[in-house]
C-alpha positions as CSV (number, residue, x, y, z in Angstrom):
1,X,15.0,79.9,-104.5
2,X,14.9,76.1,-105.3
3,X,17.6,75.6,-102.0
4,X,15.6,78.0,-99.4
5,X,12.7,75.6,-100.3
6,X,14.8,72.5,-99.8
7,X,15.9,74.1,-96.2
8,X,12.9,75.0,-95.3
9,X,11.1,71.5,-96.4
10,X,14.0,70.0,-94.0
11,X,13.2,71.9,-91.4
12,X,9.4,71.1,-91.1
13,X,10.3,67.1,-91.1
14,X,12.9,67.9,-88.5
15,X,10.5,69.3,-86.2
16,X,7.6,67.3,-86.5
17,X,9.8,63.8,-86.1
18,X,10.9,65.6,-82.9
19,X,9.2,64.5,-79.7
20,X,7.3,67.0,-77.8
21,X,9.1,68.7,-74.8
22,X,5.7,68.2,-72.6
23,X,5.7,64.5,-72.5
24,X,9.5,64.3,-71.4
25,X,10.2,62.1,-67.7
26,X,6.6,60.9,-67.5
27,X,7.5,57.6,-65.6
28,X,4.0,56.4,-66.0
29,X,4.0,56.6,-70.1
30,X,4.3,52.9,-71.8
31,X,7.7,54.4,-73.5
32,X,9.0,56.9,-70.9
33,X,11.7,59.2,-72.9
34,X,13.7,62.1,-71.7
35,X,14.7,60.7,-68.3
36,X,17.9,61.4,-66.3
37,X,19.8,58.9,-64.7
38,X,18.1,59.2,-61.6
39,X,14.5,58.6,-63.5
40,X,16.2,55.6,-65.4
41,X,16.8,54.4,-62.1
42,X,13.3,54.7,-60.4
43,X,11.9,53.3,-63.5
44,X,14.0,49.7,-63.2
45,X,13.0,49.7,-59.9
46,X,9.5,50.6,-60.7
47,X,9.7,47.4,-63.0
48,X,11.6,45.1,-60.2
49,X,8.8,45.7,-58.3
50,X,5.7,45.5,-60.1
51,X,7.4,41.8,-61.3
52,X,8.1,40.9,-57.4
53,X,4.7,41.7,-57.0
54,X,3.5,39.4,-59.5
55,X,5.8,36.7,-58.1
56,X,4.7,37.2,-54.9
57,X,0.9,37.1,-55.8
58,X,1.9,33.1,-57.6
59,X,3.8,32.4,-54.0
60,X,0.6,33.1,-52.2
61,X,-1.1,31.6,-54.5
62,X,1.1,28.4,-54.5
63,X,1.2,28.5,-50.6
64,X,-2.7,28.8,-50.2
65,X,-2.7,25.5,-52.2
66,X,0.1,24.2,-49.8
67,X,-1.6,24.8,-46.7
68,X,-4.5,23.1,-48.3
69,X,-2.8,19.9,-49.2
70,X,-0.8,20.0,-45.2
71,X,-4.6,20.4,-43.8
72,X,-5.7,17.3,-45.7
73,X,-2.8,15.0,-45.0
74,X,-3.2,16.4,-41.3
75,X,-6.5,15.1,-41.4
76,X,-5.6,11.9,-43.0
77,X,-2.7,11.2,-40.3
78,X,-4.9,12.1,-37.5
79,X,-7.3,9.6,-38.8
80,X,-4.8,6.8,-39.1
81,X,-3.1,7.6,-35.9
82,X,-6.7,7.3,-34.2
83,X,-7.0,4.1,-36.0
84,X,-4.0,2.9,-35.1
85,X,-4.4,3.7,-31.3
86,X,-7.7,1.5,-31.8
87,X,-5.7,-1.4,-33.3
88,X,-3.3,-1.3,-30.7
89,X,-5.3,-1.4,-27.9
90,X,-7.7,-4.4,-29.5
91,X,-4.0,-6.5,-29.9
92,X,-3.5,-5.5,-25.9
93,X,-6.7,-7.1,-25.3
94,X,-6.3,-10.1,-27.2
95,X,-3.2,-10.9,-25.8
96,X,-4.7,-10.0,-22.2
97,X,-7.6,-12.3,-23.1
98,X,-5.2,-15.0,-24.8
99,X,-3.0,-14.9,-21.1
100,X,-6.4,-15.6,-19.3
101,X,-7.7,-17.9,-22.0
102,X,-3.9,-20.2,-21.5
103,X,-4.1,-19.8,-17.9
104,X,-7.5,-21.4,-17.4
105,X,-7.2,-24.0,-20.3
106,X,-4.0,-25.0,-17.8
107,X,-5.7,-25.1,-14.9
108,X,-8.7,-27.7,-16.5
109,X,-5.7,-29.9,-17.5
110,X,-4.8,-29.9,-14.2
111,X,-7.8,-30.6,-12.8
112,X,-7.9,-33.5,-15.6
113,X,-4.9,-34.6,-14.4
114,X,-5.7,-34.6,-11.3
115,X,-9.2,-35.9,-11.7
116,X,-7.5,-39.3,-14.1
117,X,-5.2,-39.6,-10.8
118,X,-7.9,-40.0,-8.2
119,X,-10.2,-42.2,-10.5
120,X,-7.4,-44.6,-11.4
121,X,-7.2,-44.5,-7.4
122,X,-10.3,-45.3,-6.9
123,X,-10.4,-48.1,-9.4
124,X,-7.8,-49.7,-7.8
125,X,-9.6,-49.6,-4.3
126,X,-13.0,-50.9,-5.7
127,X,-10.7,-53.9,-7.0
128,X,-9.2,-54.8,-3.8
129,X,-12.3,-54.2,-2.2
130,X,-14.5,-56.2,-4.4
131,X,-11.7,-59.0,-3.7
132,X,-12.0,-58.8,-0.2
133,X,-16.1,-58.5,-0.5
134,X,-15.7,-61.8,-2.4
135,X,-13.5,-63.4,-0.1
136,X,-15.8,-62.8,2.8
137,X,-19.1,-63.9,1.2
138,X,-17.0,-67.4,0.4
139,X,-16.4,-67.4,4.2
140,X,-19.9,-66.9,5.0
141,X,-20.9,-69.5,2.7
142,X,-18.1,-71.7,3.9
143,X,-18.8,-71.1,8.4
144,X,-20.9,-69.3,10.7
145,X,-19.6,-66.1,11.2
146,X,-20.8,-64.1,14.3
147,X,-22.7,-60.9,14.1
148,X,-20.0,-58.5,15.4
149,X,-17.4,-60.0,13.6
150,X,-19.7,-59.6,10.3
151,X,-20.1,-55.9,11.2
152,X,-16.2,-55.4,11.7
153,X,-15.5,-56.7,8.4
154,X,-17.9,-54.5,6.9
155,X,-16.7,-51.8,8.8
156,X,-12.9,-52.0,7.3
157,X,-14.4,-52.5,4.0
158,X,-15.9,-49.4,4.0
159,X,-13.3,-47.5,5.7
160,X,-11.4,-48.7,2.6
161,X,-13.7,-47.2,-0.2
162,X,-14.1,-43.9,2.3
163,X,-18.0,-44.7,2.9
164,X,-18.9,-42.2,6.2
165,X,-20.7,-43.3,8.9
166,X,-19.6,-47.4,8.1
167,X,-21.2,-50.2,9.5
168,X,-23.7,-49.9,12.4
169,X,-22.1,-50.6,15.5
170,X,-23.9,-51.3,18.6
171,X,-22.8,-48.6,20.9
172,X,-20.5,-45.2,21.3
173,X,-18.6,-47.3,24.0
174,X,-18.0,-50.3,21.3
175,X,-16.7,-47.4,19.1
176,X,-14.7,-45.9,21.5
177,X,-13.1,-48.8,22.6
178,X,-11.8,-50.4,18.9
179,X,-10.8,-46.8,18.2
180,X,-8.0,-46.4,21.1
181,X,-6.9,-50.0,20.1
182,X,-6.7,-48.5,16.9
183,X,-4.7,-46.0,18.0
184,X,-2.4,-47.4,20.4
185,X,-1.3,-49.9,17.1
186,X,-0.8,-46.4,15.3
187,X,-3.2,-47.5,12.4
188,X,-4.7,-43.6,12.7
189,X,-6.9,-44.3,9.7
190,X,-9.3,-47.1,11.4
191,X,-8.8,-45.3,14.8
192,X,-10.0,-41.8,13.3
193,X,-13.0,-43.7,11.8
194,X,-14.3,-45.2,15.1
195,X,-13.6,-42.0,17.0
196,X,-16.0,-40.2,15.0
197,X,-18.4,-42.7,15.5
198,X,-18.2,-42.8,19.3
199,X,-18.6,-38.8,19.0
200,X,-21.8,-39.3,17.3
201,X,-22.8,-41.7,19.6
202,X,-22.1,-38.8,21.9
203,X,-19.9,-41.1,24.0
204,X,-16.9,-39.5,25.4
205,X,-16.6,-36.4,22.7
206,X,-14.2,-34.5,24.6
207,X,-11.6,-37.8,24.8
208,X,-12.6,-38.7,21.1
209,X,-11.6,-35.1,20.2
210,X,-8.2,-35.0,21.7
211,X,-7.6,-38.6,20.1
212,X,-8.7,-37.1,16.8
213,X,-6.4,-34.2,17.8
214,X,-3.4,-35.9,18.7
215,X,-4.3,-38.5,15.0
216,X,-3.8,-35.3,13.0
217,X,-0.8,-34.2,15.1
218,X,1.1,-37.6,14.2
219,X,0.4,-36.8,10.5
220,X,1.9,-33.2,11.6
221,X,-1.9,-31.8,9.9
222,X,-1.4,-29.1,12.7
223,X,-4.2,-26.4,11.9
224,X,-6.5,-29.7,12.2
225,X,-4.7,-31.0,15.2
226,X,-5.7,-27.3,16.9
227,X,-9.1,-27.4,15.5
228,X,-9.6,-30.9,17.7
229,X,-7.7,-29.8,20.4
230,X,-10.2,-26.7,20.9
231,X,-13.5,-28.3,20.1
232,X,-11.9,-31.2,23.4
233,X,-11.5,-28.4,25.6
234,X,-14.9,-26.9,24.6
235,X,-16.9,-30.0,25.7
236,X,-14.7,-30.7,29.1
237,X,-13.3,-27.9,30.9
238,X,-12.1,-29.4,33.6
239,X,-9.0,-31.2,33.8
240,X,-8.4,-34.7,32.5
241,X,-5.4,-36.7,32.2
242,X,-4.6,-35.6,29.3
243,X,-5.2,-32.3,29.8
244,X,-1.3,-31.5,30.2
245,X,-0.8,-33.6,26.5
246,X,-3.4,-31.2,24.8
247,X,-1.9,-28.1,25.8
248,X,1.5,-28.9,24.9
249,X,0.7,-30.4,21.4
250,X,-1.2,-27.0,21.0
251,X,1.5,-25.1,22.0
252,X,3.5,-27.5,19.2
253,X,1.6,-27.1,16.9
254,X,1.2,-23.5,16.6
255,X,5.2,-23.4,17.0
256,X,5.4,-25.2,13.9
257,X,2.9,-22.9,12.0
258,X,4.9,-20.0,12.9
259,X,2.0,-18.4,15.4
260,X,4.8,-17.3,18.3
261,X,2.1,-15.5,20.0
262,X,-0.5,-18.2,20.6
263,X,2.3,-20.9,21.1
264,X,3.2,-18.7,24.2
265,X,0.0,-18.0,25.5
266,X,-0.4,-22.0,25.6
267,X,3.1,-22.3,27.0
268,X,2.4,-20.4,30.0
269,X,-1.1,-22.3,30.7
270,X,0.8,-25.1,30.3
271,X,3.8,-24.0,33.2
272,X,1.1,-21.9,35.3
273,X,-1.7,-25.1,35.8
274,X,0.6,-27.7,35.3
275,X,3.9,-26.8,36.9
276,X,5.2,-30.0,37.6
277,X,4.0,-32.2,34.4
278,X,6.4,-33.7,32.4
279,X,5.1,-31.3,29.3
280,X,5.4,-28.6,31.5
281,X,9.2,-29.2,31.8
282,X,9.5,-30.1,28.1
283,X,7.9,-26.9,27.0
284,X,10.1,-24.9,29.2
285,X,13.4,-26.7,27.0
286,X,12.0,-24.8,23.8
């Protein structure tokens, strides 16, 4: 009797330590028991995942926050690029400004320069004329000395310290006439002076003209020697003897400026109206 109790005491504990049949392969209890090897399975996966999906929720996370930070720093670059765009253009325009700033502080010294040059010039020619000023009051004091040649004195005084207009001088034809002897001694400076006096005197404009002309011509001045030459023609049209001289030194001169085209046209005036002038048969040697 005692042992059938002992048995049957066993038993009970044996089947109530004994897990129930009904809860066997449930995948979705916190201790799963019972499974096969294929539920085993699709519970470690079922695991795998739910932790990659955890992982991948922090990734997101993480990258969210990543993106963030890029956007910033994009921002931040973008700025210091524009800022640096700004900076580079304000160094162009210095340096423009600095070019423009060098190349006019150049040109004033130039000017300076230039401007020391002409005044030290210009000092020297008051001296020597202030000397010769002196000299010819001490020769006035010292004998008579007659109106005209008073007035020709005066005249090459001024010429000297570049006074226009010069002494009075009693007529165009006076003028004139010192100016060609002026000329044919080949001192062009005096002779130019009296020239333009006789051609505001209005004597003989046309002749003064071509003298002035053929003045600037010696000095090889060409675009001035043309300039006379025209404004000669322009007052006389009609032939003079020195018509043939005029033309040729015109065509000359615009040879030696490189104007082919108006050295030709003078060329053939020259050979059509004057065939037989000794210009005429120079100009047909070039």
């Amino acid at each position: 009797m005692q042992k059938i109790l002992i048995v049957l005491l066993f038993a009970i504990f044996s089947y109530a330590e004994e897990p129930s049949a009904f809860g066997a392969g449930d995948l979705d209890s916190p201790n799963p028991y019972g499974l096969t090897s294929s539920e085993k399975v699709i519970l470690k996966n079922k695991k795998k995942v739910k932790t990659l999906s955890v992982n991948l929720g922090f990734v997101k996370s993480e990258l969210a926050s990543m993106q963030e930070k890029i956007d910033g720093i994009r921002s931040v670059v973008e700025s210091q690029n524009s800022k640096i765009g700004k900076i580079s253009q304000d160094i162009s325009k210095l340096k423009e400004d600095d070019a423009n700033l060098t190349e006019q502080v150049n040109t004033l010294k130039e000017d300076l320069n230039l401007t020391m040059e002409t005044q030290k010039e210009n000092y020297q020619k008051i001296k020597t004329v202030l000397t010769e000023l002196s000299s010819l009051i001490d020769s006035i004091n010292s004998t008579y000395v007659t109106k005209d040649e008073l007035n020709r004195r005066l005249s090459v005084i001024e010429l000297k310290l570049g006074i226009k207009g010069g002494s009075k001088i009693s007529s165009g034809k006076s003028a004139f006439d010192i100016a060609v002897k002026y000329f044919r001694n080949k001192n062009y400076a005096k002779a130019a002076y009296y020239f333009k006096n006789s051609i505001k005197k209005r004597y003989r404009p046309a002749t003064s003209n071509f003298y002035l002309g053929e003045i600037s011509y010696a000095k090889k001045d060409y675009p001035s020697a043309i300039e006379y030459y025209k404004k000669s023609i322009s007052l006389y049209s009609k032939t003079a003897s020195f018509t043939p001289t005029l033309l040729f030194h015109t065509y000359m001169s615009f040879k030696k400026l490189g104007d082919e085209k108006n050295a030709e046209k003078f060329k053939n005036i020259l050979i059509s109206k004057y065939p037989n002038s000794k210009e005429a048969s120079k100009a047909k040697k070039f």
